[in-house]
Biopython code that builds the backbone (N, CA, C, O; Angstrom):
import numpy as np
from Bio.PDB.StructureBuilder import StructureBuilder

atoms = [
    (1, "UNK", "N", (-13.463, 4.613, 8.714)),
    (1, "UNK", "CA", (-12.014, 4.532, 8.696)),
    (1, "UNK", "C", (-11.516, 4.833, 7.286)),
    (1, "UNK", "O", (-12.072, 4.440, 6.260)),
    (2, "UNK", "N", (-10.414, 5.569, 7.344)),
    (2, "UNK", "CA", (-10.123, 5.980, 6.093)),
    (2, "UNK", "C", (-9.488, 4.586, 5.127)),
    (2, "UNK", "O", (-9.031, 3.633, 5.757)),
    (3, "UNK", "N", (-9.493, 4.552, 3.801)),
    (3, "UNK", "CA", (-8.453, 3.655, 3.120)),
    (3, "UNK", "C", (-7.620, 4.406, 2.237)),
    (3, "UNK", "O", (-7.779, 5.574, 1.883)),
    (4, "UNK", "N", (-6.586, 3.494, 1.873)),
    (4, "UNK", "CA", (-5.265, 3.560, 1.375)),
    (4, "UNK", "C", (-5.232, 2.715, -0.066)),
    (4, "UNK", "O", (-5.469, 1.510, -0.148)),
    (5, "UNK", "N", (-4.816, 3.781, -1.431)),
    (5, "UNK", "CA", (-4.459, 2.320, -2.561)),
    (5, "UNK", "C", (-3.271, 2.130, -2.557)),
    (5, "UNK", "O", (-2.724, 3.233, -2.528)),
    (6, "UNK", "N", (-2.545, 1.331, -2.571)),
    (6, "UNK", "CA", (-1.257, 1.144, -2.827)),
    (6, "UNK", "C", (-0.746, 0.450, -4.066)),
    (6, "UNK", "O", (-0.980, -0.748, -4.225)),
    (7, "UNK", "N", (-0.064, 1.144, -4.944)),
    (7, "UNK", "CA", (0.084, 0.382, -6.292)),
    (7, "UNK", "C", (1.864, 0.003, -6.016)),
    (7, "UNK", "O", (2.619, 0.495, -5.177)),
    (8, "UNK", "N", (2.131, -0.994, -7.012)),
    (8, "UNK", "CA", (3.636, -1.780, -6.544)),
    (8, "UNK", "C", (4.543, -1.746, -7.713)),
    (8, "UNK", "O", (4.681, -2.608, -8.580)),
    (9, "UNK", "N", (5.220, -0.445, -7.571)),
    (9, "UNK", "CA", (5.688, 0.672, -8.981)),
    (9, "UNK", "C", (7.079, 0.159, -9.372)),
    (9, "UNK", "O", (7.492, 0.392, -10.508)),
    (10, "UNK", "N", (7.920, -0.617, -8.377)),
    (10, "UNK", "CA", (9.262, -1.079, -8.690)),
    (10, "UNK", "C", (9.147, -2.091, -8.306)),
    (10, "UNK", "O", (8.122, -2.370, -7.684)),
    (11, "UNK", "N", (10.640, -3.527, -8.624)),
    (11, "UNK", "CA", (10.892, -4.795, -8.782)),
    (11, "UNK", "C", (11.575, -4.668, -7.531)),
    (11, "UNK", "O", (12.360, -3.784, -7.186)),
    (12, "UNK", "N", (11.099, -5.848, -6.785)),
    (12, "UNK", "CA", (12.253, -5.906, -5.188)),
    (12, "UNK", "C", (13.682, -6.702, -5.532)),
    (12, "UNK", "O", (14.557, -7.021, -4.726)),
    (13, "UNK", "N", (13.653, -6.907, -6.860)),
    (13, "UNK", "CA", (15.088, -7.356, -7.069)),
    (13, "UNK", "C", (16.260, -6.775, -6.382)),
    (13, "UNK", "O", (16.201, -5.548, -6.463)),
    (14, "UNK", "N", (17.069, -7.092, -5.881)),
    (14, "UNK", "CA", (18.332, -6.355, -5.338)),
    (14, "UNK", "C", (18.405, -6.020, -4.262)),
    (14, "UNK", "O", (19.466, -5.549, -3.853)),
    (15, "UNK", "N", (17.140, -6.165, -3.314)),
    (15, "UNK", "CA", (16.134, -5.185, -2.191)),
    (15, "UNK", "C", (16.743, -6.482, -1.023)),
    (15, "UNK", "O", (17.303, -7.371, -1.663)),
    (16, "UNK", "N", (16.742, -6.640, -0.111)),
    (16, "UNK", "CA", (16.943, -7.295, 1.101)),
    (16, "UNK", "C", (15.822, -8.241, 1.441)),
    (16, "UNK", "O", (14.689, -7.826, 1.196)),
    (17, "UNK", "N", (15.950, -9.469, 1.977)),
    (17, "UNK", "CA", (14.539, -10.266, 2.025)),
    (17, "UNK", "C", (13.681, -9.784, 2.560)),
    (17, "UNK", "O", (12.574, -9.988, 2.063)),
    (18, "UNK", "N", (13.761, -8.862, 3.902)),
    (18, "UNK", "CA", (12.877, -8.634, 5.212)),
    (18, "UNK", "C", (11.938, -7.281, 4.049)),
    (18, "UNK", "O", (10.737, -7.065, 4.213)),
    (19, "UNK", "N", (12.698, -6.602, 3.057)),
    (19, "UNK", "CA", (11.877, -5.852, 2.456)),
    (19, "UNK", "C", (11.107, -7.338, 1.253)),
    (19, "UNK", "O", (10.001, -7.012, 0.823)),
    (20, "UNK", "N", (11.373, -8.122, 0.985)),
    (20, "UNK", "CA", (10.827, -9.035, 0.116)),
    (20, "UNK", "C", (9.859, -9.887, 0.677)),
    (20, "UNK", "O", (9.282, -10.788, 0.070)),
    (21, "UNK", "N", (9.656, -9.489, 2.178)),
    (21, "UNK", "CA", (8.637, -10.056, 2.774)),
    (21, "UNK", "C", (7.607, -9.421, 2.984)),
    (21, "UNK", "O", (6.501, -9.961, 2.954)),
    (22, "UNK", "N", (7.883, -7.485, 3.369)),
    (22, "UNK", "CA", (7.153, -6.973, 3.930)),
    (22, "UNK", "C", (5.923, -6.907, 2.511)),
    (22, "UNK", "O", (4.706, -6.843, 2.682)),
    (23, "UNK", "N", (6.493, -6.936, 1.393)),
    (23, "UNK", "CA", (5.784, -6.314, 0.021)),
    (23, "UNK", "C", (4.728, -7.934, -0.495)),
    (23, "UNK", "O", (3.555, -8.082, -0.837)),
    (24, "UNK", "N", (5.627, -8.667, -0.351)),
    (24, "UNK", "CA", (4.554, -10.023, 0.485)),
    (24, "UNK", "C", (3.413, -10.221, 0.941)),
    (24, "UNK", "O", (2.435, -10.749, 0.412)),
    (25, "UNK", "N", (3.618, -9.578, 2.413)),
    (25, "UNK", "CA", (2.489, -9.636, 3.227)),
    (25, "UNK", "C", (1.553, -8.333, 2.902)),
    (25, "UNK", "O", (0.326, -8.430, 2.910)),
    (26, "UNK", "N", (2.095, -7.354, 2.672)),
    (26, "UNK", "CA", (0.815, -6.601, 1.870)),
    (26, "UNK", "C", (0.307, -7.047, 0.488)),
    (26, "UNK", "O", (-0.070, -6.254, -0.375)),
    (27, "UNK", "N", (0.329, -8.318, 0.361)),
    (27, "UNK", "CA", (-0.242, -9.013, -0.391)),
    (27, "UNK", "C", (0.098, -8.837, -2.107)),
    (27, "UNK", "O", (-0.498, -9.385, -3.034)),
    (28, "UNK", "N", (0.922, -8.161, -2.154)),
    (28, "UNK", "CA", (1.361, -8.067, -3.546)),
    (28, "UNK", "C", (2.042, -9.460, -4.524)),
    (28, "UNK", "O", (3.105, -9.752, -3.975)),
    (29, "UNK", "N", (1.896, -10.036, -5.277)),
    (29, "UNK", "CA", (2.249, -11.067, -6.136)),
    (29, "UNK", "C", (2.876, -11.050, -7.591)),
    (29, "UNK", "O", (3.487, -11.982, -8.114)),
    (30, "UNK", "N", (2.503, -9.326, -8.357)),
    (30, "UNK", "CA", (2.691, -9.314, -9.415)),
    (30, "UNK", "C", (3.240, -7.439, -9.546)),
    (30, "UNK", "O", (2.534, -6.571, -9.032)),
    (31, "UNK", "N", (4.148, -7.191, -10.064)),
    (31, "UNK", "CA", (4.888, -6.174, -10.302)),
    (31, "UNK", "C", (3.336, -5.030, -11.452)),
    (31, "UNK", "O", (2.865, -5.297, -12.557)),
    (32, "UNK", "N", (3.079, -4.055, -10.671)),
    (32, "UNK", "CA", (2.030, -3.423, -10.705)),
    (32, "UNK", "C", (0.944, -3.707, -10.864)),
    (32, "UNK", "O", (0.362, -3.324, -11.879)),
    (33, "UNK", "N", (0.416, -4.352, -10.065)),
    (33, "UNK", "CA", (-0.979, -4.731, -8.989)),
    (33, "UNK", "C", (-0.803, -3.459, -7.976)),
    (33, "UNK", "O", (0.101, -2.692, -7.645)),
    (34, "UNK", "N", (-2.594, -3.738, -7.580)),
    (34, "UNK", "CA", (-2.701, -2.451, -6.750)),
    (34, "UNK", "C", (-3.694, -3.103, -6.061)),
    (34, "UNK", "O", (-4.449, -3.956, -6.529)),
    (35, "UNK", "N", (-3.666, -2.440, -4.290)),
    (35, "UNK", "CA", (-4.701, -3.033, -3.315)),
    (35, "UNK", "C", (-5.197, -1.833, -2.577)),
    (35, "UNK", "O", (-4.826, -0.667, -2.439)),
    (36, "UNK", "N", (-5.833, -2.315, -2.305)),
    (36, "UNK", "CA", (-6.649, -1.106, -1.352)),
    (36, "UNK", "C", (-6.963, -1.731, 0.031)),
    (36, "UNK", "O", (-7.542, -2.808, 0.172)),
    (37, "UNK", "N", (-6.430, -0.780, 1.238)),
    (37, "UNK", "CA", (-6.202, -1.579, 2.547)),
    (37, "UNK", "C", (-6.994, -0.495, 3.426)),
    (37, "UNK", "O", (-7.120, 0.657, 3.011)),
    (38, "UNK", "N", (-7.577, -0.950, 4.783)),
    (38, "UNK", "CA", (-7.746, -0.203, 5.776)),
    (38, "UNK", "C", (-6.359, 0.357, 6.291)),
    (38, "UNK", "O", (-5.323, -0.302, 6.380)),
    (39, "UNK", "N", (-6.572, 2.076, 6.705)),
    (39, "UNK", "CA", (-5.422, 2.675, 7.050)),
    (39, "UNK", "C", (-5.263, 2.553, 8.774)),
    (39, "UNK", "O", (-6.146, 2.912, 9.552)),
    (40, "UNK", "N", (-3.961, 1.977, 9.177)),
    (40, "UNK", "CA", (-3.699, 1.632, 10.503)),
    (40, "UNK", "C", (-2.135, 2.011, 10.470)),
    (40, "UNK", "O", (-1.389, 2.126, 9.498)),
    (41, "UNK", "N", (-1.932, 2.134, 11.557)),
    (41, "UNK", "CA", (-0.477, 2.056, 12.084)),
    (41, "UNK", "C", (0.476, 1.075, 11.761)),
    (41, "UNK", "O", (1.611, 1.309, 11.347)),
    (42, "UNK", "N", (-0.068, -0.143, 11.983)),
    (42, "UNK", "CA", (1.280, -0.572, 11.084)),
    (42, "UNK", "C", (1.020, -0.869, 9.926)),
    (42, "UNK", "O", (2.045, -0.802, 9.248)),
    (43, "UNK", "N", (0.250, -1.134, 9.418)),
    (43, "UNK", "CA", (0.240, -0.676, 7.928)),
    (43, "UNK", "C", (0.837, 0.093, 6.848)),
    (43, "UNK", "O", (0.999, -0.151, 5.652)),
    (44, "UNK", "N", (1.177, 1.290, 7.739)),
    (44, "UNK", "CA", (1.538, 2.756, 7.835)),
    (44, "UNK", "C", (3.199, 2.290, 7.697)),
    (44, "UNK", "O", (4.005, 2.757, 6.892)),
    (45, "UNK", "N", (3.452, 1.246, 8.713)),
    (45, "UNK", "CA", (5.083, 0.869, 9.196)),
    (45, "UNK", "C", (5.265, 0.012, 8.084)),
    (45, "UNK", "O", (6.473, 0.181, 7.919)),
    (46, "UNK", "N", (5.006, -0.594, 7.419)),
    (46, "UNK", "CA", (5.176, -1.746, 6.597)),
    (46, "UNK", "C", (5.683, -0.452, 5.251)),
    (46, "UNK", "O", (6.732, -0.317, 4.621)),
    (47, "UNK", "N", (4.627, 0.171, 5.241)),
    (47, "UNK", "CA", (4.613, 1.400, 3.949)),
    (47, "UNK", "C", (5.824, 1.953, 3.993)),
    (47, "UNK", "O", (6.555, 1.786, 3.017)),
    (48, "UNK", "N", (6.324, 2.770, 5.193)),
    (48, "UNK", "CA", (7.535, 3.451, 5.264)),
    (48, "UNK", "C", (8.602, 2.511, 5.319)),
    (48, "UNK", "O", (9.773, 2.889, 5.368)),
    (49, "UNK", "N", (8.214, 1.083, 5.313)),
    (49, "UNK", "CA", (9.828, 0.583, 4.781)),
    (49, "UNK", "C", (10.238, -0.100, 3.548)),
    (49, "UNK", "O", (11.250, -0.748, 3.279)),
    (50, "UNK", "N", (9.170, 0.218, 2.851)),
    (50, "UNK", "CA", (8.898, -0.135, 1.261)),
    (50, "UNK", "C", (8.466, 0.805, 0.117)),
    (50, "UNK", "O", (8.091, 0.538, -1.024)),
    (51, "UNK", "N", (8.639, 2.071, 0.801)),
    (51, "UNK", "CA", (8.011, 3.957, 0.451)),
    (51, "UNK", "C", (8.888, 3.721, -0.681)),
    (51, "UNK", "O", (8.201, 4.201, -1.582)),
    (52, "UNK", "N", (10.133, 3.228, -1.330)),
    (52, "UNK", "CA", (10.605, 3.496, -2.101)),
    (52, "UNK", "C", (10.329, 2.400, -3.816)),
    (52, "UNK", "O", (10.807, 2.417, -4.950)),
    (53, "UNK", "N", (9.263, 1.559, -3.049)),
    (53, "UNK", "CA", (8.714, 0.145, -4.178)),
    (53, "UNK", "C", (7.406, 0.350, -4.191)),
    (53, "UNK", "O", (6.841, -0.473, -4.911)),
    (54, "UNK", "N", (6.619, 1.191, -3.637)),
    (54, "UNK", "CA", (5.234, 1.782, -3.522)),
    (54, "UNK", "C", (4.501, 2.820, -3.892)),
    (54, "UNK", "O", (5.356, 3.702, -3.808)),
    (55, "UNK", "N", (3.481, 3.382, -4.261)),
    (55, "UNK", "CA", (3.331, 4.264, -4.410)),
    (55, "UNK", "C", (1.905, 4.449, -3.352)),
    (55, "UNK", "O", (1.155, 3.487, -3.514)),
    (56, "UNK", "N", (1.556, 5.111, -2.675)),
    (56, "UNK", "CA", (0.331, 5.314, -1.568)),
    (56, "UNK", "C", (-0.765, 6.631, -2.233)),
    (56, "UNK", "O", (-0.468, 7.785, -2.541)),
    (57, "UNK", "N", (-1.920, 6.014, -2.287)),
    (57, "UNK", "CA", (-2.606, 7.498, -2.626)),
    (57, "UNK", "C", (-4.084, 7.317, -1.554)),
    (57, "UNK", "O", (-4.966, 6.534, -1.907)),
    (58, "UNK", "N", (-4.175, 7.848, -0.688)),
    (58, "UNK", "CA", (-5.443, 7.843, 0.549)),
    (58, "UNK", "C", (-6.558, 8.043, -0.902)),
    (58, "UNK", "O", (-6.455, 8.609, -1.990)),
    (59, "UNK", "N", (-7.697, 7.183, -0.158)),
    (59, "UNK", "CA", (-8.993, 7.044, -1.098)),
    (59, "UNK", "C", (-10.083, 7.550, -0.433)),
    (59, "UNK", "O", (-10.440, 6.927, 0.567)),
    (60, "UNK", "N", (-10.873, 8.810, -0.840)),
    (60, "UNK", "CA", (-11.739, 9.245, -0.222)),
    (60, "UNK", "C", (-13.104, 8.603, -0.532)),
    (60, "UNK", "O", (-13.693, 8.682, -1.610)),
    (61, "UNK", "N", (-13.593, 7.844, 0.767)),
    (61, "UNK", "CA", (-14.671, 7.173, 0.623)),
    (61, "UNK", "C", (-16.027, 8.429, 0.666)),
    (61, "UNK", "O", (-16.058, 9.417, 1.400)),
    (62, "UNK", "N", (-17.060, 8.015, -0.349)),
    (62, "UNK", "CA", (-18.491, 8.806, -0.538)),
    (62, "UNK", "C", (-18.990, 8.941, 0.625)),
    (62, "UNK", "O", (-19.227, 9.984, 1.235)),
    (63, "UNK", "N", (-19.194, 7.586, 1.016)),
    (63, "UNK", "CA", (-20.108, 6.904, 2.092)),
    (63, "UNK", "C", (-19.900, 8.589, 3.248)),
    (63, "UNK", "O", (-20.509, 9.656, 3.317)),
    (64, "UNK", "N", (-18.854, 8.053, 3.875)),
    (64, "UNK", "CA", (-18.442, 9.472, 4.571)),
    (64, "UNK", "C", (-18.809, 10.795, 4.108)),
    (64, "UNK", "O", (-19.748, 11.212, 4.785)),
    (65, "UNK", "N", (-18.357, 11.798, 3.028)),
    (65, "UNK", "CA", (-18.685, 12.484, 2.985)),
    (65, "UNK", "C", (-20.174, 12.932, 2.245)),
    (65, "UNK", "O", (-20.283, 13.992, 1.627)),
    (66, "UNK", "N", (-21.370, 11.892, 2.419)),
    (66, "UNK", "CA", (-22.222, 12.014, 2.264)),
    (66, "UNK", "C", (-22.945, 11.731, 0.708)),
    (66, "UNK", "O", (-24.104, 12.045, 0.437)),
    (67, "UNK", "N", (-22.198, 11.216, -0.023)),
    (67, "UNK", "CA", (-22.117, 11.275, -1.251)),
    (67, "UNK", "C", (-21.654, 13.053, -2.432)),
    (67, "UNK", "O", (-21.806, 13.345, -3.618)),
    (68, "UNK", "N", (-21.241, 13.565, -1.555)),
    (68, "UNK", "CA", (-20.723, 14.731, -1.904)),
    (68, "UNK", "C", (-19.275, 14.540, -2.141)),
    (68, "UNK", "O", (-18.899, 13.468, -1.667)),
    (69, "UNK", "N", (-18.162, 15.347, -2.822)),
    (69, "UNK", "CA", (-16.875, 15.320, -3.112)),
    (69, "UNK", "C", (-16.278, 16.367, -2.349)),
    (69, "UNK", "O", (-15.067, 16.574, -2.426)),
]
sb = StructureBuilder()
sb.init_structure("model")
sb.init_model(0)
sb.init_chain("A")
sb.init_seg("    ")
for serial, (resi, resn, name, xyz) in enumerate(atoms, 1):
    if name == "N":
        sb.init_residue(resn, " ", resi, " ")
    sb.init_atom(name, np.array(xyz, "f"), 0.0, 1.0, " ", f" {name:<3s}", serial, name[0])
structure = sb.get_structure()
């Protein structure tokens, strides 16, 4: 399964709670911290409603491509 890093590039100050929750539950605590998540669908949904306090970069795992790049 592919993964996802997500680093947390802006302050949710000013932002609406339901976005002050979603950035929450993807586990963020500290204004640029970065996590790395399994990529799923809502995962995906959480992302597109916080695309503008996030930054997403897909992480190409070795394992998969054999230890080749």
């Amino acid at each position: 399964m592919a993964r996802v890093r997500i680093r947390y590039k802006k302050s949710m100050i000013g932002y609406n709670q339901r976005q002050r929750e979603t950035i929450r539950t993807l586990g963020f605590s500290r204004l640029g911290s970065i996590i790395e998540r399994e990529d799923s669908p809502s995962l995906r949904g959480m992302l597109h409603a916080v695309r503008h306090l996030v930054e997403v970069v897909e992480v190409v795992d070795e394992q998969s491509t054999g230890g080749r790049a």
